[in-house]
C-alpha positions in Angstrom: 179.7 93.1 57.8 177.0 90.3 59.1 176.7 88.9 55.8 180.4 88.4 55.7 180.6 87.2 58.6 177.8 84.2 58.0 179.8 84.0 54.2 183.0 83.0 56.2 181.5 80.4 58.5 178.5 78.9 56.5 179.2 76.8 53.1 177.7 78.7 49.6 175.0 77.5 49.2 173.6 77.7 52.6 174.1 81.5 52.6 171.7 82.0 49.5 169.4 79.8 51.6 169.5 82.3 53.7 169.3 85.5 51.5 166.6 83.9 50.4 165.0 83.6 53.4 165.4 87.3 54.6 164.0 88.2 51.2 161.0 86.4 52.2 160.6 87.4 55.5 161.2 91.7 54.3 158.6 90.7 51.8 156.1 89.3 54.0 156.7 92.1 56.3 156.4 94.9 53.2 153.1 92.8 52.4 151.6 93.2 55.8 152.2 96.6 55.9 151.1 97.6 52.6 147.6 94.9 53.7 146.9 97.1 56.6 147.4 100.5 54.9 145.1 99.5 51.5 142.5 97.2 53.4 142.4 98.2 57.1 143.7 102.1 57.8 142.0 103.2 54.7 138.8 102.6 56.0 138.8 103.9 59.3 136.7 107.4 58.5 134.3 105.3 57.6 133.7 104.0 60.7 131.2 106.4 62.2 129.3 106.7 59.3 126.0 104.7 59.3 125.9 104.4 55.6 129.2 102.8 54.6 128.5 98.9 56.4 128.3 97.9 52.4 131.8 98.8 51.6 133.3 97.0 54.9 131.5 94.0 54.0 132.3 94.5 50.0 136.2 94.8 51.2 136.1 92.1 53.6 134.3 88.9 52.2 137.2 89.0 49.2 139.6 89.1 51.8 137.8 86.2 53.8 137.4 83.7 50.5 141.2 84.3 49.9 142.4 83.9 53.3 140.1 80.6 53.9 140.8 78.9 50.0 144.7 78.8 51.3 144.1 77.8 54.9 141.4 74.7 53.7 143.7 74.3 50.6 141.1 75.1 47.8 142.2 76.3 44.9 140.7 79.2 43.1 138.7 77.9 40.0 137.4 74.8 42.3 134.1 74.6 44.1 134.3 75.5 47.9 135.2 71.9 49.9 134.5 70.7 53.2 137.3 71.9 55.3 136.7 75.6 53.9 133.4 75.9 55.0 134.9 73.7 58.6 137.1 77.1 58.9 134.4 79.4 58.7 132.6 78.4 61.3 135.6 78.1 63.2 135.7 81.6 62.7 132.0 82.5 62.9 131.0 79.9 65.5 127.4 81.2 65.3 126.5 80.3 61.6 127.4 76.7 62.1 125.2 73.9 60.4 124.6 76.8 58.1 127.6 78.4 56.3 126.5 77.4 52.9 123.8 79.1 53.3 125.3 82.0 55.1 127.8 82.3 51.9 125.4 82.8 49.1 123.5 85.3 51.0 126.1 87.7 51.9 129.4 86.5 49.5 127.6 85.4 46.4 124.5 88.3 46.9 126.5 91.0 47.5 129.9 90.5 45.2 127.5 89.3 42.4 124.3 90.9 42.6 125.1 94.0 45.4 122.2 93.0 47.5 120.7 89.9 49.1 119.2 86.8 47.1 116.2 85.1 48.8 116.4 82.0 46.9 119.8 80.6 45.2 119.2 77.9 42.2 119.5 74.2 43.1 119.6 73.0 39.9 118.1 74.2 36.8 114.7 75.6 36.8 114.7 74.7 40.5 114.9 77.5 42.9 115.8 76.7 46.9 114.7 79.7 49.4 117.3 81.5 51.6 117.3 82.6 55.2 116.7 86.3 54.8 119.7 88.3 55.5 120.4 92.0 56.4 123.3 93.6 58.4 123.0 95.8 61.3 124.9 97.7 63.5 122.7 97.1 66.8 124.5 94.5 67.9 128.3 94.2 68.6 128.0 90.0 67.3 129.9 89.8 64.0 127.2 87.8 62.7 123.7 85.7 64.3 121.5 83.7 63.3 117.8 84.0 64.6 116.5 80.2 64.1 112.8 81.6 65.0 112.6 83.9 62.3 115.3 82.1 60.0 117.3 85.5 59.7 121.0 85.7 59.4 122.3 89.8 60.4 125.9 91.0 60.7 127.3 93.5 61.8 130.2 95.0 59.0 132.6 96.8 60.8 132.6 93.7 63.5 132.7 91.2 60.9 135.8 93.3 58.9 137.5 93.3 62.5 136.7 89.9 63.0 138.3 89.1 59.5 141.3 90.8 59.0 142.5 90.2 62.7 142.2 86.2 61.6 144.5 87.7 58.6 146.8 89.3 60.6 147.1 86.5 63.0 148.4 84.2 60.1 149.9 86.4 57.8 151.6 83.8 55.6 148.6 81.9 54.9 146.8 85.1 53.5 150.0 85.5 51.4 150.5 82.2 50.0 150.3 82.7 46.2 148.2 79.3 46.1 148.1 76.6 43.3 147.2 79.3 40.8 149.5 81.3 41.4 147.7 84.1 42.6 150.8 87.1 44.0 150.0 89.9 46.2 150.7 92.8 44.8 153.5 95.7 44.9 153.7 99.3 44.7 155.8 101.2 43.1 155.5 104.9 41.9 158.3 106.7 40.3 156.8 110.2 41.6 157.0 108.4 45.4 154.0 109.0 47.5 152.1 111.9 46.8 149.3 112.9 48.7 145.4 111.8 47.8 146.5 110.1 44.5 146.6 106.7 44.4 150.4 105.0 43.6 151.1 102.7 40.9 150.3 99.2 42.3 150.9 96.4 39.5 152.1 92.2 40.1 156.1 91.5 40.2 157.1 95.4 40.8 160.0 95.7 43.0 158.9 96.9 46.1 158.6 100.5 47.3 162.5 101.4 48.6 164.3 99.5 46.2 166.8 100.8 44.1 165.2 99.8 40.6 164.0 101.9 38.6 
């Protein structure tokens, strides 16, 4: 009955406007959802144990370079600009004057190599040495910087808070598809949810509810 009632007082083509945009906002909201049950709830067993501060970090530094590339409008497939690396310190106020260098000891060491580099090439056959890194639960700081002994530390579970509560805060930035296009994507599973086996989760599915098969 609403949407016959905005049909009868609103011209055509403004009422697919507007379908349009309650699609969009059911999808954001479905998207948000579906973010905090894959990326945040998931993990929360893992809190007390001592031995998983890799996997928030692993989870969370993805989540970070997608989140900042759209908000400092930096397109996947180009190098990291100014204004990206601007945001991040907006974010981690304590690494500023030295988020590059912050970014290829915990983003580039640990997504490509699963540890931390101590030296990250300049240019070739040149080598430039890295403040050591390490991460650390002793302190609540997402992430220092000791100038004294040039040591960066984070702590992960602060540092995924600190992340996905920027993420959650602006939503529809996360979830901008970008210049290349990048989608979130959907569930759907034919069986519906069953218990401790992962759903079907695939680009441009229709959304979990819908009536297509």
């Amino acid at each position: 009955m609403l949407f016959i009632g905005i049909a009868s007082a609103t011209p055509r083509g403004r009422v697919a406007e507007l379908g349009s945009l309650g699609y969009k906002q059911q999808h954001m909201k479905n998207s948000e959802v579906e973010f905090r049950k894959w990326f945040v709830d998931s993990l929360d067993d893992l809190r007390t144990n001592g031995d998983a501060g890799f996997i928030f970090l692993l989870v969370a530094f993805p989540l970070l370079e997608r989140f900042l590339r759209r908000r400092s409008q930096c397109p996947e497939g180009q190098n990291l600009n100014d204004s990206f690396f601007r945001n991040l310190s907006a974010l981690f106020g304590e690494i500023a004057g030295r988020e590059k260098d912050f970014w290829s000891c915990y983003r580039n060491g640990l997504l490509h190599h699963v540890t931390f580099p101590r030296a990250k090439l300049a240019k070739k056959g040149v080598w430039r040495t890295l403040p050591e890194a390490a991460i650390s639960g002793h302190d609540s700081r997402p992430v220092y910087f000791l100038a004294a002994s040039k040591q960066f530390y984070v702590n992960p579970t602060s540092f995924f808070d600190a992340v996905t509560s920027a993420i959650l805060a602006d939503f529809a930035t996360y979830e901008s598809s970008g210049t290349a296009n990048y989608n979130l994507p959907s569930v759907l599973d034919p069986l519906g949810a069953v218990p401790q086996i992962v759903p079907t989760i695939n680009f441009n599915l229709p959304k979990t509810g819908s009536s297509t098969p």
